[in-house]
N, C-alpha and C positions, 0 to 999 in steps of 0.2 A: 948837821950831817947825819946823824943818826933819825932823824923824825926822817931825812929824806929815803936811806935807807930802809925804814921801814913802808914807806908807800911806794916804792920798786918794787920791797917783796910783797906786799897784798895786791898790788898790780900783777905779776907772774903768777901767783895762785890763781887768780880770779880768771885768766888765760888760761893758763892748765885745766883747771873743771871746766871752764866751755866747749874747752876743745876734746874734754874726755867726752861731755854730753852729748857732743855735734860727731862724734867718734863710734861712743856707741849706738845713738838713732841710729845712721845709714849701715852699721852693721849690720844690724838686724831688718830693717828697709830693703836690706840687698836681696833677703831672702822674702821676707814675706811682706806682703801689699798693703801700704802705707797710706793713710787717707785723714784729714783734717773737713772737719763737717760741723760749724757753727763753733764751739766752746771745746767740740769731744778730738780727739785724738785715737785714730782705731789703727790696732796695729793686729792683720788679716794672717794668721799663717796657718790655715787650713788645710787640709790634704797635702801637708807636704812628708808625710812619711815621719814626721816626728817622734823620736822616742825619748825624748825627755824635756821639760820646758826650759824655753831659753831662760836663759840667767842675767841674759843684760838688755829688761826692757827700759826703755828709757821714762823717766820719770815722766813727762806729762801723760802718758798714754793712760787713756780713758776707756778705752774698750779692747780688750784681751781676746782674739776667738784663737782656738784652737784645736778646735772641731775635728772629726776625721783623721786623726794619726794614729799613732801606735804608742804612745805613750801610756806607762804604766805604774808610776807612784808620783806621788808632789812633793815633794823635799821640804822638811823644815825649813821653814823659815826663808824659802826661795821670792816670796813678795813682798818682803821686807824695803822697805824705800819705793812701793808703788801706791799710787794714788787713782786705783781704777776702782770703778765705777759697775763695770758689765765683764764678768768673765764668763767664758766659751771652753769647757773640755770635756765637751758631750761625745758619747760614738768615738772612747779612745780602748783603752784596756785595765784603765787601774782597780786594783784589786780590794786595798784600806786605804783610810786616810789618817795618818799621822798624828797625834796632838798637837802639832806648832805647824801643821802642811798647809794650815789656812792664816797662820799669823802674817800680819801688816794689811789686812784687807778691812782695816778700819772706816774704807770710805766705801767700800762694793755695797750693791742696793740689790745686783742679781749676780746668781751664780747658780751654772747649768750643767750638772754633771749626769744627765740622763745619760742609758744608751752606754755603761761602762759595766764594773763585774762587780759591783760595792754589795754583797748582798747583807743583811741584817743583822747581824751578827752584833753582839756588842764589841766584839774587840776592832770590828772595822770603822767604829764611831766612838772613837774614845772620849772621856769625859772631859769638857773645855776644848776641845776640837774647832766647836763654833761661838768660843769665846767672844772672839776680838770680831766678830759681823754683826757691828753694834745697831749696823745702818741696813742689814740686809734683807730687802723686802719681799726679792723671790726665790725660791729657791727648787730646781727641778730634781729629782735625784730617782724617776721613774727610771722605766725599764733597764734593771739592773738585775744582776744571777740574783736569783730567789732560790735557797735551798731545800727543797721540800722537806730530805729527810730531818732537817735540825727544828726542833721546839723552841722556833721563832716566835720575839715576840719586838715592835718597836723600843730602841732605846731613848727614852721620853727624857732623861736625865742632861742625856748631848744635845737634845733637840730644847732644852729650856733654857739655853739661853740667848734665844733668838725673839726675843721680844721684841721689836720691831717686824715681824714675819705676816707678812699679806697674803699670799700667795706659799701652798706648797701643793708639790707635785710628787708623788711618792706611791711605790708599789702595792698590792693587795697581799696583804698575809692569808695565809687558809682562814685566819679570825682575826677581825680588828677590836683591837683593842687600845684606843688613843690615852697613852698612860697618865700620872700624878705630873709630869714633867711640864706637861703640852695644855697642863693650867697657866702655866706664866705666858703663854702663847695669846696676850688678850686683844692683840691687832690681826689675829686669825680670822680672814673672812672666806675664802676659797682654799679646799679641801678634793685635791684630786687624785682619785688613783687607779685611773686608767695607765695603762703599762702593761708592765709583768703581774696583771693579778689574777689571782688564783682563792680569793676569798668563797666560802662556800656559806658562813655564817654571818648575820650583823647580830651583835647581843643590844640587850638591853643597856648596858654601860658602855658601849663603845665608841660612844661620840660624850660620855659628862663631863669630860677635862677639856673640851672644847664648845661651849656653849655659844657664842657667840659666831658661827659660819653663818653665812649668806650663801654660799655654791657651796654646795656638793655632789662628786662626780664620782658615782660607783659603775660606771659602763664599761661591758665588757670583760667581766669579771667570770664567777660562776656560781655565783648567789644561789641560793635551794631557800634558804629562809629568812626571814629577817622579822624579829623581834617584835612583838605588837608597841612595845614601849619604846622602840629604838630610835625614835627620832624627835620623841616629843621632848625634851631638854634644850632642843633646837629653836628658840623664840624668835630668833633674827632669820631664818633660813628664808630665802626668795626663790631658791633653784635648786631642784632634785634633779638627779638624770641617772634612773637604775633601768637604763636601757641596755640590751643585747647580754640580759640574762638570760637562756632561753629555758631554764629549768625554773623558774622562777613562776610563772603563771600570776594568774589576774587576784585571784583569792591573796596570795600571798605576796604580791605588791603592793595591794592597797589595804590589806589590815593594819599595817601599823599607821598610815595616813588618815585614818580615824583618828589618833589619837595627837596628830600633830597639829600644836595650838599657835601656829605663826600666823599673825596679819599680816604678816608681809610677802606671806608667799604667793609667788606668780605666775612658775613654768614649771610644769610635770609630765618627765619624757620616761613611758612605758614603754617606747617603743621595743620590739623585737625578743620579748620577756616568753613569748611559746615557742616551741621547738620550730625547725624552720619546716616540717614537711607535717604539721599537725593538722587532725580534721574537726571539723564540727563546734569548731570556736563560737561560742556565744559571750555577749558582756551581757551579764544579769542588772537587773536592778539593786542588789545588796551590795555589789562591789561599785556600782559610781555613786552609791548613797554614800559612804566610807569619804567623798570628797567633795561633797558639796557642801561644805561650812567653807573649806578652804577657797579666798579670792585668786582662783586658779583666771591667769590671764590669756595664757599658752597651754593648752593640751596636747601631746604627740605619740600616737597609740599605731605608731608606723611598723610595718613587716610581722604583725601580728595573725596573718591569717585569718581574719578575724570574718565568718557570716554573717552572724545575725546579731541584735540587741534585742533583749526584751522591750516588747513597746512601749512600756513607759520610762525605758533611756533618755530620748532625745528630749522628754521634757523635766528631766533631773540635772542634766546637764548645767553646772553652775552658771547664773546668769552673768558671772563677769568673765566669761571664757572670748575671749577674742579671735583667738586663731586653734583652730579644730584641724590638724592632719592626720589622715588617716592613708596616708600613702600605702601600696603594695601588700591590700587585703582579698578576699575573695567576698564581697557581699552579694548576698542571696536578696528576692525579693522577699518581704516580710510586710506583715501588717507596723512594722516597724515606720517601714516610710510616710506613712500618713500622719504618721507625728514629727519629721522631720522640722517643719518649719518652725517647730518649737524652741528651738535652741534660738532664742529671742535677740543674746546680745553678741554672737557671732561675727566677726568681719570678713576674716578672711576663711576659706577652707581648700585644705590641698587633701586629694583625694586621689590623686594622679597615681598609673603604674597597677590597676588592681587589675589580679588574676595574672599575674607575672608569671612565667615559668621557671623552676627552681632544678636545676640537675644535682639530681642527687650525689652526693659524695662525702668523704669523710671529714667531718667537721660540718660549721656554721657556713653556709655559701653568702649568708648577709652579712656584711661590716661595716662595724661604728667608724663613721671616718670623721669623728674629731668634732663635732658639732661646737656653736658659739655658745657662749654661756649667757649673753644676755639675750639674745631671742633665737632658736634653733630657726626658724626662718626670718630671718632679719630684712628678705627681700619683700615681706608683707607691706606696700606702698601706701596702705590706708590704717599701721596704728602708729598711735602717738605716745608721747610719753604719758599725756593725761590717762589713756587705756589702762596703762598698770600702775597707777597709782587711784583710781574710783569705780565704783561697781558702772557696770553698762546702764547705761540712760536709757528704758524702756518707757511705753507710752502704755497708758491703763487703760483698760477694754475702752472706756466714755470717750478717750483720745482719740480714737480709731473711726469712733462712729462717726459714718458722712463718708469715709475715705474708699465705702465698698463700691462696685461697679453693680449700676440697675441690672435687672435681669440676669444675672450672671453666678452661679456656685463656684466659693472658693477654693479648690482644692489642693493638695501639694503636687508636685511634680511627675514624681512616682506614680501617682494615686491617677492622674490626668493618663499617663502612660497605659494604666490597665482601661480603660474608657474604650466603649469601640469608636473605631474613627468618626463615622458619622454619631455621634453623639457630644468627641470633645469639643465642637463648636459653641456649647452651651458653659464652659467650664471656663475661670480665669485659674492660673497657674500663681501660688503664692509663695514666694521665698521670705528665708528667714526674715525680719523685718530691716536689719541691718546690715546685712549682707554685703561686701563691695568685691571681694575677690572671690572665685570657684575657679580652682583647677584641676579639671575631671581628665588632662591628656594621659595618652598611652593606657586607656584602660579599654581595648576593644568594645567599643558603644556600637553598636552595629544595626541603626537605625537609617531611616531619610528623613530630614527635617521638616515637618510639615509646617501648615498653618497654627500659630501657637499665638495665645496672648497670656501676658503674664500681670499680672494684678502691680499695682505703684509698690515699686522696690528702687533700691538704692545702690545695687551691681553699677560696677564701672569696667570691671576687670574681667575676662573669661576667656579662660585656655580648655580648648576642645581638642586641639591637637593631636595627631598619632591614632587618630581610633578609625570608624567604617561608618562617617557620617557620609553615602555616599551620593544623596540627592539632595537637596538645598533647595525648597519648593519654597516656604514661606505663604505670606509674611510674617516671619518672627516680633506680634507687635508690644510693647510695652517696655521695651529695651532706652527707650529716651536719654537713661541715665550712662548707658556702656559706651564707655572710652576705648577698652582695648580690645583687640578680640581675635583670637586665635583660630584657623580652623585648615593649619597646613597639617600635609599628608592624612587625608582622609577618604582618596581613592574617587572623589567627587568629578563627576564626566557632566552635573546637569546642575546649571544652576538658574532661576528664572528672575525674569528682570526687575520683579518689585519684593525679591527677599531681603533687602536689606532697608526697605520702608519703612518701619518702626525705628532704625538705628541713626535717627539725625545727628546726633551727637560724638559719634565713634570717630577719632581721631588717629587710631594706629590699628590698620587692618592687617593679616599676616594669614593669607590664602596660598602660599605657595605650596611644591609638590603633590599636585591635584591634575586632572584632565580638563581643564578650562577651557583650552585652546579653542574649540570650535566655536561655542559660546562666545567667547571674548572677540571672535574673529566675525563673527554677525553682529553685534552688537554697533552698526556704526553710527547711532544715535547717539552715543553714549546711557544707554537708559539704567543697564546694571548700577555703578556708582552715582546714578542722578542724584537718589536723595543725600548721599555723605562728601558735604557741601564744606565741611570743616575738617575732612582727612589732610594729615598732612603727613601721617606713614603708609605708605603702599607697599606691598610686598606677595607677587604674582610671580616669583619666581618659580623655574622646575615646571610649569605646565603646560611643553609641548608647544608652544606661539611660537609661528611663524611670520605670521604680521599682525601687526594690533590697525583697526580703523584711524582714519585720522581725528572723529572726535570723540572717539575713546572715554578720554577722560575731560570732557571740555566742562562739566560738575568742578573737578576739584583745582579751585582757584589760589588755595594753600596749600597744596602739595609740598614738603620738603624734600622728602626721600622719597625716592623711585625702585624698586628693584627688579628687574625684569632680568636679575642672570638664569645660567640654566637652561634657558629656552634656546630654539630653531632657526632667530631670528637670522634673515640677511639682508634685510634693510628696515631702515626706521624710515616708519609715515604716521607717527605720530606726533600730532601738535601741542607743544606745549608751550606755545606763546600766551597763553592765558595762566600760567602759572610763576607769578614773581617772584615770589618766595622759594622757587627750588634751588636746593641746594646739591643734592646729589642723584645720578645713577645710574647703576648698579646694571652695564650691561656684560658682565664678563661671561666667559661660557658661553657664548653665542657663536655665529658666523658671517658676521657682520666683515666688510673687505673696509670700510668705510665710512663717514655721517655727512648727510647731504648738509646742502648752504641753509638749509632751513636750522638746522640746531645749531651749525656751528655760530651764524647770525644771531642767536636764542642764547648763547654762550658770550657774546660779546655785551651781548645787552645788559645783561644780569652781572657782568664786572661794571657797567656803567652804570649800573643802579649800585654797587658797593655789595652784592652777594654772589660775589665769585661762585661759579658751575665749581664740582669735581664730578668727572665720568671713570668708572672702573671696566677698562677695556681687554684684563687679563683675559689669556685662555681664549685668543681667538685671531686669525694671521690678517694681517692688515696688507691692502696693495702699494708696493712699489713702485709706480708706475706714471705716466706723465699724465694721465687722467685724472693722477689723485692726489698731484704737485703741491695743491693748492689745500687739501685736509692738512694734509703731511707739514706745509709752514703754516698754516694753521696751531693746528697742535702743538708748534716749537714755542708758541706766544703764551706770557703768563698770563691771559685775559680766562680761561680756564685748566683747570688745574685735573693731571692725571693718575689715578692710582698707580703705584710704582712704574712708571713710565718705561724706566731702562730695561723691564722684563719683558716689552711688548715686540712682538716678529711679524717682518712684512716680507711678500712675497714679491720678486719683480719678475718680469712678462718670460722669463725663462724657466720659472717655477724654485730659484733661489731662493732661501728663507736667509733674511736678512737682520741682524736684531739691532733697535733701537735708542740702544746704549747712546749710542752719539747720534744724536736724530740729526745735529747740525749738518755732520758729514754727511750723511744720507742725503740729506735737501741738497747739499751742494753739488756732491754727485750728480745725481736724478736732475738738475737744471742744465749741466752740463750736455747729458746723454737729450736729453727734452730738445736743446738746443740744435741741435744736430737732425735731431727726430721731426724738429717742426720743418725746418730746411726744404728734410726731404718730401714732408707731405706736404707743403706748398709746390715742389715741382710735381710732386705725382699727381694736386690736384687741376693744376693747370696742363700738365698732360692733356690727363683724361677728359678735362675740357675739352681741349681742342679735339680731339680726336674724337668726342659726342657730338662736338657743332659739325666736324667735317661729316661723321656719319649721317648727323641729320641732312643735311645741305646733298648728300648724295641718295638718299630715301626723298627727300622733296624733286632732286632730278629727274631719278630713276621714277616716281610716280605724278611727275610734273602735266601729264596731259589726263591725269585721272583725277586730283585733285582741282584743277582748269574748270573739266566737265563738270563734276558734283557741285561747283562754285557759280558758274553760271548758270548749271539746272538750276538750285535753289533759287537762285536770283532771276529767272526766268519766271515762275509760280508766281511772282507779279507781277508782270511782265507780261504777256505772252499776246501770239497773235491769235487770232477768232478764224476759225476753220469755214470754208467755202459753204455758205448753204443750199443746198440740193447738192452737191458732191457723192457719188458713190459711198467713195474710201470719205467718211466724215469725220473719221478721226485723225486726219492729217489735212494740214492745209495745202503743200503744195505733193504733188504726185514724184519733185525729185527735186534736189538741192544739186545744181552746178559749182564743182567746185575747178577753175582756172583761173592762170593767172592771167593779166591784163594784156599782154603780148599775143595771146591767146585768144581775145576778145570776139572778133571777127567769124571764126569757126562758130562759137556760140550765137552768133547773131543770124548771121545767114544763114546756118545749118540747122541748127538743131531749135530755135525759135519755128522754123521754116515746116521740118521735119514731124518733130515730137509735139506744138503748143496747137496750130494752124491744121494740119492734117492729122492728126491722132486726137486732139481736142484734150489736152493734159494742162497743169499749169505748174511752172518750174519756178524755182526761186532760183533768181540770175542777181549779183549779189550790185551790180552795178545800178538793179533797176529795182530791187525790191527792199533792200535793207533802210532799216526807220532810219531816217534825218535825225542825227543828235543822238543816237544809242551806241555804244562803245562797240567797238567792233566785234570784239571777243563776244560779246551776248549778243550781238546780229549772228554771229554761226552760230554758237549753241542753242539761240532760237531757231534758226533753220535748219539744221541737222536735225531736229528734235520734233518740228512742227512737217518734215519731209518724211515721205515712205522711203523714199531713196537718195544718197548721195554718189551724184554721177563723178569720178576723178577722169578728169581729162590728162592724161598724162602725158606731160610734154617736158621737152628740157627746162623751157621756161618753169615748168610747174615747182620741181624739183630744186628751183633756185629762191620759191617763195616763199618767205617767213610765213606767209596769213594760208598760203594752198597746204604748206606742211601744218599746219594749225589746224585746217580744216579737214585731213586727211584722219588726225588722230582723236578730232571730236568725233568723226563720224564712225572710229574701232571703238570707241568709249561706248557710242552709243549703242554699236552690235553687241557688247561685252555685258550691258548694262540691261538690254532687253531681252538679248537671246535671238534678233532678227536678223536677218542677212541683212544689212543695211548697205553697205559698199557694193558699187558696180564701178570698177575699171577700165576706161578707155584708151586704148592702147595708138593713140595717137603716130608717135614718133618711135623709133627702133631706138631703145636704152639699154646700155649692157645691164646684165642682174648684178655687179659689183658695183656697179654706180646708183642701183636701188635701195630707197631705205627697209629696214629688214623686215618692220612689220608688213609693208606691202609685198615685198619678197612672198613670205607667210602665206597672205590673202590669196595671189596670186594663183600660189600653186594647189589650190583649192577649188580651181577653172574659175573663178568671179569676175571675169574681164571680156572683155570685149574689145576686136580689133580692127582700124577704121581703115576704109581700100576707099583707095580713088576710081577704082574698077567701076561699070556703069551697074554690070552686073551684081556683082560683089557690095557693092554698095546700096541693093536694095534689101539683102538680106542682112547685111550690116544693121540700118533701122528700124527691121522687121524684128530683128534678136536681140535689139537694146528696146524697142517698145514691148515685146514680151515679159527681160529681164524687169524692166521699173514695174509690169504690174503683176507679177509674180509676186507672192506671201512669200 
């Protein structure tokens, strides 16, 4: 009974503490942001106003931040029962730290108390402080009050017993002096005291109780002198950085680096060590002699204002220098540069930003913003690890030979530049031998790029960028090796179509912000990018294109990326179905409503090849509209993929800006509204159908007997009859075309045979007797009408009820209409009212062209005495 008794009560305890632990977590979870990430446990209470540290963190927590409050002492003994790893109580208020304010932090590796009020003091670092940070390997304690007026000196006594210590980060005294303490310090490799410093002196002993650093970080400080002997104790050091002293100068930087005997050192940042508005900067030959024993990997001699070098610099320069910057200097031309290509084992060089403008004002306008400690440019794409651990691999004069160009003087760059033009065609251009990166942008180069050849170099890289390279003649040749190649905003309006002939090899071109457009806009050979056959970056953004040809780019068959934002454009007609490999582009910022079935087509294919399109169509209103029904579901389909899609605006035929968020909605809409819309233009076009056939069908009426005539003239020209020979009038066959109907016949026969053919000696076409056997009727009158000087209308009621007499009334006004002749003579036969007349003869009529026939004996002599007249009257 009692054993059971007791495992009741060790069951109820063991409940009790769970549920204190599961009690106090979500306390403190309530307040500040809780997060579990592989083994650690981080408990986030940052910027929450905090003035004093909680008290019940919960035992697994791994990482402490605390950053950003108001908190202002650490309480003995407040981490007692924690088992963290990384504490955070940087950027609070505390003033000292306690002797037990650090106890229970037996397992911390970092602890960040930058950015608080702890200044140097010994009573603020009391002794055993940092006992129990048995394990602690970083430790920040920079930018903190620095008291000027007190006879500071570090307390080296609190700081020794951190042997385990990698990493410190700690203020600048007006003198450093790294005390007897900061010997048991022997896992000391990085020494930084960027911060609050205010150091003016390095002594000779200021680094002996710490021999064994690799980094050391004096930038930023206000150094005037440093010690000829001050570094040399330093046997393990890899990295100096006494940049953005600017009282400091070149004599006084590098005396004591004569005497510094480290093989292992690799990176030396002078940068920003002259005043920032200093003139007449020269680097002499005595001060980079001071470093040429050292295996200097890195050099960075940036914001120095620096002119000129004495000429025999660039070939002092140690031969295991890898990467050379010289950013934001002012160099002068000097006999300097004809030595340039001396610096033998060279890869990279950043030279970028020279001749900056500096507004003057109180203080340094240049700032250290924190550089890496293993390589201050780490973005250098061509060094390796092998680079900083062996001297540069140079090739001896005997290696060289065979590699020059016949005919040709080698000169440097510089030196090619002072050449007159018509002479540098004799001249190859030679870079350092090992050269792979130059980045000369934003340093106004205010040149046009001629014909240039450059002797066998090993450049991949080059950033021309930001300057006033503003013609682009070429051909730039001996570039075979350059991969990359910069040469956006440089104001360039002319580029000619075999500049880039030497560059077969350039796979990421970057021309944008330039005046292209015209250029690009003629080019529909594609002959510009003919020879860079292996680009697969483009980048022609910003210059002014409105349309590019369609074979543009028909060369580059690896294209990935495209970017053509920025420009004018409002439709695409370029083809890039010879391009399988693209992957993106880049039309935003255009004015684009739409993309034809030719790229969306181009979009489907390339998910069916498995390389899904993405196009960036920000920054431009797309239509609404049942034209563009078929873009619009288009684009809803995942066969191509669109930059933030949901931000994209279209416009429907009302001028509504519509946004895209729910494209689905939109398409359903718009098939809706379409639906209704097709409707109606199928009856508006069967309308206006009919009412085109009806107009037509009333234009062939309304011109029915002129079209007749021009129908059977033509067809008459083969046709025709042969004119009387010996005939007066020879240009007509008969003297008068009778036109009556058959009821009528008789009048014609006895009369007017009798009359006009027998007594006058005329010859008539009488349609009964003269029309050809088997000729359609319609072309027996318009050959008669046409082959007659006159057509006689017998006008009778008969006549007026005859299809073939009215057919031959209207041949023969065609034919007046057509010549210009009086062709119609009227015979007034029979008394017809004029409402029963048709109107063109009405017309004629009242023109007097008729003639009226009397049975009178009398009256009827002058009857065909006035119609033999009229027929031969012109």
């Amino acid at each position: 009974m009692a054993l059971l008794r007791r495992i009741l009560y060790l069951a109820v305890c063991e409940v009790i503490v769970f549920d204190v632990a599961l009690f106090q977590e979500p306390l403190l979870c309530n307040k500040c942001n809780c997060a579990v990430k592989g083994v650690e446990f981080i408990v986030d209470c940052s910027e929450l106003s905090l003035k004093q540290i909680p008290s019940n963190i919960p035992e697994n927590t791994t990482c402490l931040i605390l950053k950003d409050n108001l908190i202002e002492n650490i309480p003995a003994y407040i981490f007692n029962g924690t088992n963290l790893w990384y504490l955070d109580i940087s950027n609070n208020s505390i003033k000292n730290l306690q002797t037990f304010s650090l106890h229970g932090l037996d397992t911390l590796i970092s602890l960040d108390l930058h950015s608080n009020n702890i200044n140097m003091e010994p009573s603020n670092y009391p002794i055993g402080v940092f006992q129990t940070l048995v394990k602690l390997q970083n430790l920040d304690i920079s930018t903190n009050k620095v008291n000027v007026g007190s006879a500071l000196s570090y307390p080296s006594n609190s700081f020794s017993d951190l042997t385990s210590l990698q990493t410190l980060k700690i203020d600048g005294l007006p003198t450093i002096q790294m005390g007897s303490g900061f010997s048991n310090l022997t896992k000391l490799i990085f020494l930084n005291f960027t911060g609050h410093c205010i150091t003016t002196t390095i002594r000779n002993d200021s680094f002996i109780n710490v021999p064994g650093l690799e980094i050391l970080v004096l930038s930023g400080c206000r150094i005037r002198s440093i010690a000829s002997f001050a570094f040399t104790m330093l046997y393990k050091l890899q990295f100096l950085d006494i940049s953005f002293n600017q009282k400091l100068g070149f004599d006084a930087a590098t005396l004591p680096l004569f005497n510094l005997n480290s093989a292992a050192f690799r990176i030396l940042n002078v940068s920003a060590i002259v005043e920032t508005f200093a003139v007449g900067v020269v680097v002499t030959g005595p001060q980079i002699l001071r470093i040429t024993h050292l295996n200097i990997t890195e050099l960075y001699m940036d914001h120095n204002r620096i002119e000129s070098f004495d000429m025999i610099v660039p070939s002092m320069v140690p031969p295991t220098v890898k990467v050379l910057s010289m950013v934001d200097n002012r160099p002068t031309f000097g006999w300097y540069l004809l030595s340039f290509k001396g610096i033998r084992g060279i890869i990279c060089l950043y030279a970028s930003h020279q001749y900056t403008s500096h507004v003057p004002r109180i203080g340094s306008q240049i700032t250290n913003h924190g550089h890496q400690t293993s390589s201050l440019h780490g973005k250098c794409p061509y060094l390796t690890d092998d680079d900083n651990t062996k001297n540069a691999q140079t090739e001896s004069p005997k290696q060289n030979e065979g590699k020059s160009h016949e005919n040709f003087n080698h000169i440097s760059l510089f030196y090619w530049l002072s050449k007159r033009e018509e002479d540098r065609a004799n001249f190859v251009i030679t870079l350092p031998e090992n050269i792979q990166y130059i980045n000369i942008s934003h340093s106004k180069l205010g040149y046009p790029i001629p014909r240039m050849k450059f002797a066998e170099n090993k450049l991949k890289t080059l950033d021309l960028s930001t300057n006033i390279l503003n013609k682009w003649h070429g051909p730039v040749l001996g570039g075979e090796n350059l991969e990359w190649l910069s040469l956006t905003n440089n104001y360039c309006d002319e580029i000619y179509f075999d500049f880039f002939r030497g560059m077969t090899n350039l796979h990421t071109l970057h021309i944008g912000s330039n005046f292209l457009a015209f250029d690009f806009e003629v080019d529909v050979n594609g002959s510009i990018f003919q020879p860079l056959g292996k680009l697969n970056t483009l980048d022609i953004s910003d210059n002014k294109i409105t349309v590019l040809p369609r074979k543009f780019l028909k060369a580059q068959t690896k294209l990935k990326h495209l970017d053509l934002s920025n420009n004018k454009m409002k439709k695409w007609t370029l083809d890039v179905d010879n391009m399988h490999d693209l992957e993106f582009i880049d039309l935003s910022n255009n004015s684009l409503s739409t993309l034809p079935s030719s790229l969306r087509w181009f979009g489907d294919k390339q998910h069916g090849r498995g390389n899904d399109l993405t196009i960036n169509m920000l920054g431009q209103t797309l239509q609404c509209t049942c034209e563009n029904i078929r873009f619009l579901k288009w684009m809803k389909t995942n066969t191509t993929q669109f930059v933030r899609r949901n931000e994209y605006m279209c416009e429907d035929i009302h001028g509504k800006r519509i946004s895209l968020d729910n494209l689905e909605q939109v398409v359903l809409n718009l098939e809706k509204q379409c639906t209704s819309w097709t409707v109606m233009v199928v009856v508006l076009t069967n309308s206006l159908l009919v009412l085109l056939i009806v107009a037509v069908v009333g234009l062939l009426y309304r011109f029915r007997w002129k079209l007749r005539y021009f129908y059977y003239l033509t067809r008459s020209k083969y046709r025709r009859y042969m004119a009387v020979s010996g005939s007066v009038e020879n240009s007509f066959e008969f003297n008068a075309f009778v036109s009556y109907a058959d009821e009528d016949r008789q009048i014609v026969v006895t009369d007017m045979i009798e009359k006009l053919e027998r007594q006058h000696g005329m010859q008539l076409c009488i349609h009964h007797r003269d029309f050809l056997v088997g000729e359609v009727i319609a072309a027996n009158i318009t050959n008669a009408v046409r082959n007659s000087k006159k057509t006689l209308i017998l006008l009778t009621k008969n006549f007026l009820k005859s299809y073939w007499c009215i057919y031959e009334l209207n041949m023969a006004l065609m034919e007046s209409i057509s010549t210009g002749r009086n062709v119609v003579i009227v015979i007034i036969y029979e008394h017809i009212p004029v409402k029963d007349l048709p109107h063109e003869l009405v017309q004629l009529m009242r023109n007097d062209s008729y003639v009226e026939y009397t049975d009178d004996p009398e009256g009827n002599i002058v009857f065909w005495e006035s119609l033999t007249k009229a027929i031969k009257a012109d």
